[in-house]
C-alpha positions as CSV (number, residue, x, y, z in Angstrom):
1,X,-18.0,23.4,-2.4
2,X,-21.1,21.6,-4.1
3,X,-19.3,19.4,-6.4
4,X,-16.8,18.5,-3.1
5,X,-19.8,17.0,-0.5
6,X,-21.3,15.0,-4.0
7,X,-17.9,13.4,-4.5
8,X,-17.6,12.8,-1.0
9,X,-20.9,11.2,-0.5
10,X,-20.0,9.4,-3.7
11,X,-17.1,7.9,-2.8
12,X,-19.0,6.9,0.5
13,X,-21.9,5.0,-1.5
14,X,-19.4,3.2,-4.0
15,X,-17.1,1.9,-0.9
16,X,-20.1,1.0,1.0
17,X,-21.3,-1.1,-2.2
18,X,-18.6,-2.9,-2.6
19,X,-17.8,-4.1,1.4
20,X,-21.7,-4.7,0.9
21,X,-21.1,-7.2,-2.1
22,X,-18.5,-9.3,-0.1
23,X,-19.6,-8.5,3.4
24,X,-23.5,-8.7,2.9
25,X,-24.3,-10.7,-0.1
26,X,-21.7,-13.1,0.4
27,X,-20.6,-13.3,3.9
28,X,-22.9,-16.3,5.2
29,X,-21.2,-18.4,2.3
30,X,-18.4,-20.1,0.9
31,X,-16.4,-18.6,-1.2
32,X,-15.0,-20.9,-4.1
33,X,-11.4,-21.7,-4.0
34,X,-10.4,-20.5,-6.8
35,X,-11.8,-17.0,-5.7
36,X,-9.9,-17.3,-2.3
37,X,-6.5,-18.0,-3.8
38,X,-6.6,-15.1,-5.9
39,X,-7.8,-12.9,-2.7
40,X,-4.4,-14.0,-1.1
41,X,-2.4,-11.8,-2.9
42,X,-4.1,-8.7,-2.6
43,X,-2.3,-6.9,-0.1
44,X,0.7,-7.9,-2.1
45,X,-0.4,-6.5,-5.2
46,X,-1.9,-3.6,-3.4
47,X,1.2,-2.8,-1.0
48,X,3.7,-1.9,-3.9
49,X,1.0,-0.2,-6.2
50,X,0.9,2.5,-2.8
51,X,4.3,2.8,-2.5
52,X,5.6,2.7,-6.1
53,X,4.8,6.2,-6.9
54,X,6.0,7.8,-3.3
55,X,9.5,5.6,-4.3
56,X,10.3,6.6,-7.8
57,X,8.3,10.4,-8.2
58,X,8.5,11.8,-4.6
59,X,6.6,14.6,-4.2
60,X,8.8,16.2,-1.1
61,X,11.8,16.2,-3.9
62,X,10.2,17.8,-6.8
63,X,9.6,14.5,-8.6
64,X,13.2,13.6,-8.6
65,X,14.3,10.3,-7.6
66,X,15.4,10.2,-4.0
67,X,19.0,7.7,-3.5
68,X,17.4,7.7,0.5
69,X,14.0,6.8,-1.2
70,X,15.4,3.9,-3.0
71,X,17.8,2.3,-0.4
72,X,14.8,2.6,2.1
73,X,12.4,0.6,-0.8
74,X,15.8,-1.8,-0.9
75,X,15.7,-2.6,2.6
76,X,12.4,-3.4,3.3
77,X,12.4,-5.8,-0.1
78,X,14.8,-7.4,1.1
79,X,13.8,-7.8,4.9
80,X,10.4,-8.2,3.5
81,X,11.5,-10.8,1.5
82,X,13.6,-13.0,3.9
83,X,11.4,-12.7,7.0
84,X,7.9,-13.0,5.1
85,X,6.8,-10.3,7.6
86,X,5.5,-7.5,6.7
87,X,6.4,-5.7,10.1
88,X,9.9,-6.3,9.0
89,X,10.0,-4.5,6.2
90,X,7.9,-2.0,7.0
91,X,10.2,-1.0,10.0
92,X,13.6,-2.0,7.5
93,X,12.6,1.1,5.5
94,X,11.5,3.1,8.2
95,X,14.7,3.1,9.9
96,X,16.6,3.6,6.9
97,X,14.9,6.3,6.1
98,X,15.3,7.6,9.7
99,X,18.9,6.5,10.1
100,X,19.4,8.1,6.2
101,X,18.0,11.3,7.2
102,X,21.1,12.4,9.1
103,X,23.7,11.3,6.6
104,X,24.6,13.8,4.0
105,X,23.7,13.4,0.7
């Protein structure tokens, strides 16, 4: 229970540190351009690195692949994609996996 509550509180310091770095050492200034174009894609890089592994090695199948899984992952790519709107795909997969969920497979 010891070793829990000191990686707790460790995880608290380090993600407090680094908001701090950006929010309070940095926040009354510019940032340099070529730091804000590469801080543009960071939801894009971090979006798929989230849902990679719940795609390919789901855990509520054993680690198989899921078909559902993967035409849900399709959907939203592709909405996502087209409408450059991350709602979009986010509710293109959802209801495929909803509308999935009572088709036998």
């Amino acid at each position: 229970m010891k070793d829990l509550w000191i990686v707790i509180i460790g995880m608290g310091l380090g993600s407090f540190a680094l908001r701090f770095v950006f929010l309070g050492l940095v926040g009354d200034r510019a940032m340099p351009d070529w730091l804000l174009r590469h801080l543009r894609y960071t939801a894009v890089a971090v979006m798929p690195a989230l849902v990679a592994p719940l795609v390919i090695w789901p855990s509520a199948t054993g680690g198989e692949t899921d078909p559902l899984r993967l035409a849900a992952a399709a959907a939203a790519l592709i909405v996502g994609y087209i409408t450059k709107s991350l709602y979009g795909a986010v509710g293109a997969g959802a209801a495929v996996m909803i509308s999935g969920a009572w088709l036998p497979f």
